[in-house]
N, C-alpha and C positions, 0 to 999 in steps of 0.2 A: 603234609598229607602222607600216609599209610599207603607203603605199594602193596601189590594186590598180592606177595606172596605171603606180607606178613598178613592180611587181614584174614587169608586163606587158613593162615596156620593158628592164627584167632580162633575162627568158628569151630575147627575143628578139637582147639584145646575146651571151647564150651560145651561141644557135645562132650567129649568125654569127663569132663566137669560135670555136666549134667546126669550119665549115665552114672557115675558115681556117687551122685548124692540121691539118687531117686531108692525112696524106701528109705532111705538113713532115719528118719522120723521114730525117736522113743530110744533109739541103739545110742548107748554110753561112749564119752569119747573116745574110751580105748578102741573098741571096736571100730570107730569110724576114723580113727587115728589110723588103722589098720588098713583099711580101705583106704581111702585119698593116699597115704603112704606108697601103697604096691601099683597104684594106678598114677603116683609121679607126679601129684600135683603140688605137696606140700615142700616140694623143691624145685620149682620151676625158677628160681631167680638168686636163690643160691649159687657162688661161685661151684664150679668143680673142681674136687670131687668137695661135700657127697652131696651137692645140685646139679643142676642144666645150665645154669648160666645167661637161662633168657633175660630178654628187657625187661624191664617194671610191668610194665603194660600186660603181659601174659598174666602175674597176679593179679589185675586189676579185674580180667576176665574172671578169673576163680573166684575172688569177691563177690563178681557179678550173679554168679551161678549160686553159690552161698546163702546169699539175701534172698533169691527169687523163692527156694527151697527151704528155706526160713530153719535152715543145718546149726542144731544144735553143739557148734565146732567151733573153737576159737580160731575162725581160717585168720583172718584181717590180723591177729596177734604170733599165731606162729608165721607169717608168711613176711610180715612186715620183720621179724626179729630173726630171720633164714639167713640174711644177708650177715649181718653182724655177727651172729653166732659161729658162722664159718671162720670170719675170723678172730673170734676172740674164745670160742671153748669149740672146736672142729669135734671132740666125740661126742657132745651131746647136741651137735646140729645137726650129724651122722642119724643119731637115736631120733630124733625130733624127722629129720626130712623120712626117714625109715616108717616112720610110724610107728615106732616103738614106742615113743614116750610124749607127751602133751605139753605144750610147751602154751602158757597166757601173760598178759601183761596187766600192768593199770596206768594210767599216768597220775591219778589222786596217791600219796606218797609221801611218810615225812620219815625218810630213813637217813642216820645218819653211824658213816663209819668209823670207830675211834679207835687204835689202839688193836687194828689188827678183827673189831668184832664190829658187828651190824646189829643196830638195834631201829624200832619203831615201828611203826604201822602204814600198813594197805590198804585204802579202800576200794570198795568197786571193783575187787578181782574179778572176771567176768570166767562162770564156770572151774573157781580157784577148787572146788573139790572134787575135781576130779582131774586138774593139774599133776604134772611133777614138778616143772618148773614155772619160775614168774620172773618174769623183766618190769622191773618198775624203777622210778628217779630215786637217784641215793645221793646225798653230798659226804665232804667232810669233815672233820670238825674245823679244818681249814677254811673253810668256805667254797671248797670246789665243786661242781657239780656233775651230776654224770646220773649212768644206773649198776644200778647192780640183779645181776640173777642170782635167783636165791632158789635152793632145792627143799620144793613146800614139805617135805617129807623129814628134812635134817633137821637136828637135833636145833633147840631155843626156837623153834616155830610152829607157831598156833595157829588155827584157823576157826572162824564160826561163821558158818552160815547167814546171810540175810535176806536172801531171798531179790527182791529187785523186781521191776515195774512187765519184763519178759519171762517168764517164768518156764519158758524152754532153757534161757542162759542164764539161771542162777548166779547171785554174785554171793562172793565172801568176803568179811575182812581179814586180813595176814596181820599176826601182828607177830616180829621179831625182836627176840632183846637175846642176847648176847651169841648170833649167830655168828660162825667165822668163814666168812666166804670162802670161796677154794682160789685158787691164784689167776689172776686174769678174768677174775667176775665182778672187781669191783671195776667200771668202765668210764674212764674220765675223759679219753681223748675228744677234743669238743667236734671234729669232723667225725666219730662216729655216731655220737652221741646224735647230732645234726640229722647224718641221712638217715639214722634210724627215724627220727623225728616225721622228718617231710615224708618217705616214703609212709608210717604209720597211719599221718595226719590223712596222706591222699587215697590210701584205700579204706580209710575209715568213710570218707566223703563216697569212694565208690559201692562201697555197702547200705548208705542211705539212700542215695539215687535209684539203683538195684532197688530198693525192697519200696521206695515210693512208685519207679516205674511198673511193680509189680503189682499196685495196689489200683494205679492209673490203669491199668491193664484189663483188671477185677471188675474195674468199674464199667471201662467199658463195653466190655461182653455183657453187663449185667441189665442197662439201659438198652441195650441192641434188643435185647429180647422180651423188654417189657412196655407195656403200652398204657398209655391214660388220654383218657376223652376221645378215644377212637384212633392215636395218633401215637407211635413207637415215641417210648422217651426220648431215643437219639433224638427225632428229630426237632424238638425244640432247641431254638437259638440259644439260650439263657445258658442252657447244659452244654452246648456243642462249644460259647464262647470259653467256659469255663476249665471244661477240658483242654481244649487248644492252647489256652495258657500258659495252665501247667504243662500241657507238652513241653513249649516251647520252654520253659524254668528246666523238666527235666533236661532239656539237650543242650541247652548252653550249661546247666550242670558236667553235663556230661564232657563236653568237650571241653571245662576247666581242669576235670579230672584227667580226658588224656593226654592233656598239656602238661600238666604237673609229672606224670610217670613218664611220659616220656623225658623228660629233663635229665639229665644226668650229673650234674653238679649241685654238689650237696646243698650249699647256698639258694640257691635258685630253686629248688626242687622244693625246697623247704617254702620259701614266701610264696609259690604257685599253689603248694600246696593248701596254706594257712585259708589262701583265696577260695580254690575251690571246698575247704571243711566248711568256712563261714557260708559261701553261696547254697551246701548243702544242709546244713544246720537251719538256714532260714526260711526254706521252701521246701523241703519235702515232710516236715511233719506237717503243713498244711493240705500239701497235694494228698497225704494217706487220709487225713479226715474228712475231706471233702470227697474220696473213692467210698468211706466211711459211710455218709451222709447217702449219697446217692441207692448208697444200700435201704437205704432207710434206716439206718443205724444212728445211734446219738450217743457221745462217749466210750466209753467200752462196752462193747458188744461180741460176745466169743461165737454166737453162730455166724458171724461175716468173716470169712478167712482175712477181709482187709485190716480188719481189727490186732489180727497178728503181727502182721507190718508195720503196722502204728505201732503198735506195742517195741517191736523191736527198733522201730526209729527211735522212740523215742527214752529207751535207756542206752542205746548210742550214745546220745547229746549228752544226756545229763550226767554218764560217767567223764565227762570234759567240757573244758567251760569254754563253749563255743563264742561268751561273749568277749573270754578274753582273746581268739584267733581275731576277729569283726576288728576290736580296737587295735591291733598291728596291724592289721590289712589297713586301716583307716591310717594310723599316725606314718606309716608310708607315702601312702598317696599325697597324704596334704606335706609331708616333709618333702617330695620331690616337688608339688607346685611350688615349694616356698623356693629352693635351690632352684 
């Protein structure tokens, strides 16, 4: 458990997390790159210099703040790659935590380096046009595995638009053929490779929770004030069981995700993590369609704000195969029953 200075220093990172994305709604990433930069969030776990150096858990808040605001920002992708970038290209983690420059990821990815150059393709960039940088999987012609950052702007790299299911976070595909990385961007070592991993995986899961708890939220204010057959919708059982439910998915959600950031070792960060993406990937696009429903909404629906949430859970999942986290969380368990 959380003492009460850190949880103090918590709340107080979410207000101004909060105050900083209020209004951002339509403002391009530079701009908001600009913002979060000077107000010190987009380096909260960054070694120093140029981060703070906090826990994990301080990003997890920003995440949180992120989803509810529905900030058209790659936080989850610059915030999860602050760490590593420090140590493996320190001036453009500098520009990135500064707000100078936009830093995104993908994990769909079939790049391979040979010979000194980078070639292949990105899927699912999420807001890739209006990137400078992208962290995505790169191997070698070796068979090694790792990523590589690529500067969407340098010369052999193309981008086209496709658009994607949230249409605040536009995605693009990258496609690279004979780019030549700069030294120390093609990223092999597997323990960095790893915490990048587990930290990515676990505030991805804290961005879904976020933006389901934000839709569970919607919903509830929405029922509080509406009535049928003489009687506030709260108070039918049917709705109250249905909600409480999902509360309860949200918060054991939640506490898989503060378990995971709080961990500190790559290993272990990483299989908490996988746990908490799959527990989030399985229950919160339910919990937003049913905040959905309650709207009286049925599929998409753009005048119910919960319909944006939806929206944004659920091109979350589908740029990563949440069914592939389920089956290693799964061939774990049953391998430690068998041991």
């Amino acid at each position: 458990m959380r003492d009460e200075t850190i949880l103090a220093e918590l709340d107080d990172l979410s207000r101004t997390a909060a105050r900083s994305m209020e209004g951002g709604a339509g403002q391009s990433c530079a701009k908001l790159a600009a913002r979060l930069g000077e107000d010190g969030l987009l380096g909260v776990i960054a070694p120093e210099p140029p981060g703070l150096g906090l826990p994990a858990v301080f990003a997890g808040a920003i995440v949180a703040a992120a989803a509810r605001h529905l900030l058209a920002f790659p936080v989850v992708e610059t915030l999860a790659a602050s760490a590593l970038m420090a140590e493996v290209a320190p001036d453009i983690a500098a520009a990135v935590v500064a707000g100078e420059a936009v830093m995104t990821s993908t994990p769909s990815a079939r790049l391979v380096a040979e010979g000194g150059m980078l070639s292949g393709i990105a899927a699912d960039v999420p807001l890739g046009a209006e990137a400078d940088w992208l962290l995505a999987p790169a191997g070698t012609a070796g068979g090694a595995q790792g990523l590589a950052l690529i500067a969407l702007k340098g010369e052999g790299v193309s981008l086209s638009p496709v658009g994607g299911l949230d249409p605040a976070r536009p995605q693009a595909t990258v496609r690279v053929e004979g780019y030549r990385p700069a030294p120390g961007s093609l990223i092999l070592r597997q323990d960095q490779v790893n915490a990048h991993a587990g930290l990515e995986l676990a505030l991805r899961a804290a961005d879904l929770n976020a933006a389901a708890t934000a839709a569970s939220d919607l919903a509830v204010q929405y029922i509080s004030a509406r009535s049928q057959f003489g009687r506030p919708l709260v108070s039918f059982q049917a709705l109250r069981h249905d909600l409480a439910r999902a509360r309860m998915a949200l918060e054991s959600g939640r506490q898989l995700i503060d378990h995971a950031l709080d961990l500190t070792d790559a290993g272990e960060r990483l299989e908490a993590a996988e746990l908490a993406y799959a527990q989030a990937a399985a229950t919160c696009p339910g919990i937003a369609e049913m905040a959905l429903q309650l709207h009286g909404g049925m599929g998409f629906t753009w005048d119910v704000k919960a319909h944006h949430y939806l929206r944004r859970i659920k091109a979350q999942i589908g740029a990563r195969d949440a069914a592939a986290a389920r089956e290693r969380v799964i061939a774990r368990v049953l391998g430690r029953l068998v041991a």
